[in-house]
Every structure is written in structure tokens, then in C-alpha cells.
C-alpha positions as CSV (number, residue, x, y, z in Angstrom):
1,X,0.0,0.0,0.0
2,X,1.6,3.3,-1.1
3,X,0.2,5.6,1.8
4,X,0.0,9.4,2.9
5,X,-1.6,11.5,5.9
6,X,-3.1,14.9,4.9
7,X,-6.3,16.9,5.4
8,X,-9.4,15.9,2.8
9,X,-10.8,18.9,1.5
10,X,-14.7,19.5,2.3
11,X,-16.9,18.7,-1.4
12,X,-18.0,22.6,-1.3
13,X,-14.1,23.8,-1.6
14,X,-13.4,20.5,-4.2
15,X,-16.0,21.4,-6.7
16,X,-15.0,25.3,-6.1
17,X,-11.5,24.3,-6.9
18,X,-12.6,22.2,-9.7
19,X,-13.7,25.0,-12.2
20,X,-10.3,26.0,-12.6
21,X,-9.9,22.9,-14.6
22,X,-9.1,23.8,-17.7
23,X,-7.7,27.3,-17.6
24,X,-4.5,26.4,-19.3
25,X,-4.0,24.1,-22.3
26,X,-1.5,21.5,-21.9
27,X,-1.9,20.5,-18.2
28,X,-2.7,17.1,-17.0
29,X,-5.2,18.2,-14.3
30,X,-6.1,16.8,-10.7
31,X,-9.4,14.7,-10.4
32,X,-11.5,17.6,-7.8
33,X,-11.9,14.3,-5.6
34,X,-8.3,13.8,-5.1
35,X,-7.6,17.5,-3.8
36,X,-6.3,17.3,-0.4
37,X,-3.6,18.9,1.3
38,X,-0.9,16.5,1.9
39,X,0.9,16.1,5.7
40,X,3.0,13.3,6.2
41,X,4.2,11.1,3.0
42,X,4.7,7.7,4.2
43,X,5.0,5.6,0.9
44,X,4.9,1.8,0.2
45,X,4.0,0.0,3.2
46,X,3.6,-4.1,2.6
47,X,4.4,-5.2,6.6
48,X,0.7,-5.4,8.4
49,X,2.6,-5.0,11.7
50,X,3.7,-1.3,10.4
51,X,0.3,-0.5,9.3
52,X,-1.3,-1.0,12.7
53,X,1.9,0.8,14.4
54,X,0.9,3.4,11.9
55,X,-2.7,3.1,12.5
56,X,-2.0,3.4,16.4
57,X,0.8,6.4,16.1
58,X,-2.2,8.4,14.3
59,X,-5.1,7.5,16.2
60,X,-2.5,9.6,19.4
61,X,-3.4,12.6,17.9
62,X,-4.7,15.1,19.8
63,X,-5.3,19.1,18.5
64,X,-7.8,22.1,19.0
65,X,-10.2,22.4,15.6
66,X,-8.7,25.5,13.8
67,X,-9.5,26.6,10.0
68,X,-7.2,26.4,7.0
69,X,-7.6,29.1,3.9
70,X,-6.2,28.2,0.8
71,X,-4.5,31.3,-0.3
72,X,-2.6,32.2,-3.9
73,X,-1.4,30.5,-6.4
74,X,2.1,28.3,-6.9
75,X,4.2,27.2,-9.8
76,X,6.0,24.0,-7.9
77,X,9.2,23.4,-10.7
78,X,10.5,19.9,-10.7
79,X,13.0,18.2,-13.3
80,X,10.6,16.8,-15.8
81,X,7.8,18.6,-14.5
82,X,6.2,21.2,-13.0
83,X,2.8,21.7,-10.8
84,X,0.5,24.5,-10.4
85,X,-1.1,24.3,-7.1
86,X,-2.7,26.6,-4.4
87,X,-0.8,27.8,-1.4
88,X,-2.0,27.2,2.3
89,X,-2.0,29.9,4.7
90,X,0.6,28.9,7.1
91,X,-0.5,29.1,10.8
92,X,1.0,27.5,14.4
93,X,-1.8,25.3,14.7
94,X,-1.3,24.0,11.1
95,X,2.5,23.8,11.8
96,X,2.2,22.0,15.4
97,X,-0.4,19.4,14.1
98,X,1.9,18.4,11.1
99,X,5.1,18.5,13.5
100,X,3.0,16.0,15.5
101,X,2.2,13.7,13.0
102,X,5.9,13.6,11.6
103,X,6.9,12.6,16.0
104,X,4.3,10.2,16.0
105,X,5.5,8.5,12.8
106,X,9.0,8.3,13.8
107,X,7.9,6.8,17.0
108,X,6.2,4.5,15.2
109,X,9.2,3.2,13.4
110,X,9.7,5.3,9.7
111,X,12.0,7.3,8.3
112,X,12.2,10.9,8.7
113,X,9.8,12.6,6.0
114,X,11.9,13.9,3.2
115,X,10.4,16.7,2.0
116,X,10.0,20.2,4.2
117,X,6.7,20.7,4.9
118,X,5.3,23.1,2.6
119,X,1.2,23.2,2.6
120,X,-0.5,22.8,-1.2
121,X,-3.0,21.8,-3.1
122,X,-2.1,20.3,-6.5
123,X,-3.8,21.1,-9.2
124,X,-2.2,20.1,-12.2
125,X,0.9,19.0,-13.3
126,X,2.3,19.8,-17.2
127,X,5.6,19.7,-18.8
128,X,8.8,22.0,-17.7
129,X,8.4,23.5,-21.4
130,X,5.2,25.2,-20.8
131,X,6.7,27.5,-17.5
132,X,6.6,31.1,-19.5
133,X,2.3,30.2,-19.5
134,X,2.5,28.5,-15.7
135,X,4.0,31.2,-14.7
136,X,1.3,33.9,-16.6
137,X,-1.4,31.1,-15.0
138,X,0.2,31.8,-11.2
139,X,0.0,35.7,-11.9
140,X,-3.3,35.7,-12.8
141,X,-4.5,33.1,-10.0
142,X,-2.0,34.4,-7.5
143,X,-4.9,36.5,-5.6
144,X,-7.1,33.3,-4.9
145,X,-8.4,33.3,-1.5
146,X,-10.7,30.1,-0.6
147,X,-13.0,30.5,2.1
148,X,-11.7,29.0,5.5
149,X,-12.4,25.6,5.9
150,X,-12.6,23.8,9.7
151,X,-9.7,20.8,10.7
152,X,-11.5,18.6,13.0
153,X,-9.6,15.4,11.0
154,X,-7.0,13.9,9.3
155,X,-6.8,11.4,6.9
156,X,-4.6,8.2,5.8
157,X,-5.1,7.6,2.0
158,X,-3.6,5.1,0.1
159,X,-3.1,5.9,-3.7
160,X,-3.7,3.7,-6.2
161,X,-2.6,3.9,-9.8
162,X,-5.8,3.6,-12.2
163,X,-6.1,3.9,-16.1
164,X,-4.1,7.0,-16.7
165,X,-4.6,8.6,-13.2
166,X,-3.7,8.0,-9.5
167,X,-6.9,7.4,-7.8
168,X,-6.6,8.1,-3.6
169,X,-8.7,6.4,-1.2
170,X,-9.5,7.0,2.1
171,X,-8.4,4.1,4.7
172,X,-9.1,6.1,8.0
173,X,-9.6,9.5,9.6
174,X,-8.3,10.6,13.1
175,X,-10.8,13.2,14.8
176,X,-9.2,15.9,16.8
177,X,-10.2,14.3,20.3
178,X,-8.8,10.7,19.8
179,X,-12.4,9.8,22.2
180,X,-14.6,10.5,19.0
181,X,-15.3,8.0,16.3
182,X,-15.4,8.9,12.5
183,X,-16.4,7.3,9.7
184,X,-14.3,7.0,6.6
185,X,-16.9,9.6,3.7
186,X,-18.4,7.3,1.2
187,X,-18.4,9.4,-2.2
């Protein structure tokens, strides 16, 4: 299983998101169910005895509800390609619950994440050629402002790779107070 933590965007801000499908040629863009903003990478994970120290490492969390607000637009460069994405407004509470998940993990046994934290949601990706437009598209998105949206959870997803896209699925969700019980979303 190929898993991640991160926080599931509500359906409201997912279809909001979704209608800027399409404004740029050339870009392979995000399914709007798959937006989410990601936490903790964790990657391939075949030992059952890891998943359940996994499962038990997140189910320790424990944070106040606070609200996220996607804000502006980013050009992510990579080698072979790049990704437009939308920024997260960076707050302590944001900061502190991801620094927690990260302990818990390495409690629990993995590596240290790779990647600095840096809160997005991906978009689309496209080819390191078309930059000179990504970067016009970031200019003219770069004053997005979502409305705030309410953490009470986070989610483990495991992504799957179906016919020409990944396709991410939702194995559990850890409420805030580790004494309530949530249900997975069916969509």
C-alpha cells in the first residue's frame, strides 16, 4: 500500500477548486476528488505489523479544531515537470499538528519525512516547457483566496494507480479528540 496522511478537502471547496480545470492548455489536471492537502508522505508499506503501528501512532493525535484558507497560487518546478497548485496559509496550529504527525511517525518506526513541509494543493501537473504560460497562470490566480475551511480530521489515504490517473482512497480518519469515532466519507 503506497500511503499518505493529509487533510481531505470539504466537497463545497473540491467542486470550487474544480472549475479551474481547464484554464491552461497542456496541463494534465487533478481529479477535484483527489484535492487534499498533503501532511506526512509515508509511501509503500507491505508489513501489516507497520500498518497497525501506523494506525496506532495516528489515532495519538490530539489538537484544537482551527480553520485552513487556501490562499494564492504556486508554480512547484520539478525536473521533468512542474505543478500549479494553491498555497496554504501557514498558521502555528497547522505547523504544530503536522510536527506531530511527523513525531508520532518516527515513534512509530519510519523514516524521517523527506520533503519540508510546505502546505498545497495540487492542481495540475504539465511539462517543464510550458513554465513562461504557468507562470502567466500563477500571476493571474495568484490572488485566490478560498474560504476557510474547519480541521476537526486527518486522513490516511492510500493511492492507487488507475487507467491514466492515481486514484486516492481514504483508509481512515483521526478526529481531533482521539475519544470520537469517525467514519471514513463514502463518495
Amino acid at each position: 500500500m503506497r500511503l499518505f496522511v493529509a487533510l481531505h478537502l470539504p466537497p463545497a471547496l473540491r467542486e470550487a477548486l474544480s472549475l479551474l480545470r481547464g484554464s491552461m492548455p497542456g496541463v494534465e489536471w487533478v481529479p477535484a476528488p483527489n484535492y487534499h492537502i498533503s501532511l506526512r508522505f509515508i509511501g509503500e508499506i507491505t508489513d501489516r505489523h507497520v500498518m497497525q503501528e501506523i494506525d496506532l501512532a495516528l489515532g495519538r493525535l490530539s489538537w484544537k479544531p482551527f480553520e485552513a484558507t487556501l490562499t494564492g497560487a504556486l508554480l512547484k518546478e520539478g525536473s521533468t515537470m512542474d505543478s500549479l497548485a494553491l498555497g496554504v496559509e501557514r498558521s502555528s496550529e497547522l505547523d504544530t499538528l503536522q510536527s506531530q504527525i511527523e513525531s508520532l511517525l518516527r515513534r512509530a518506526g519510519l523514516s524521517p519525512a523527506k520533503r519540508r513541509f510546505q502546505p498545497h494543493v495540487t492542481l495540475g501537473h504539465l511539462r517543464t516547457t510550458e513554465r513562461p504560460a504557468a507562470i502567466r497562470w500563477v500571476q493571474s490566480h495568484n490572488l485566490f483566496r478560498g474560504k476557510p475551511m474547519q480541521i476537526e480530521h486527518v486522513t490516511l489515504f492510500e493511492s492507487l494507480r488507475g487507467y491514466e490517473e492515481q486514484i486516492y482512497v481514504p483508509r481512515a480518519e483521526y478526529a481531533w479528540n482521539p475519544a470520537l469515532q469517525l467514519s471514513v466519507e463514502d463518495e
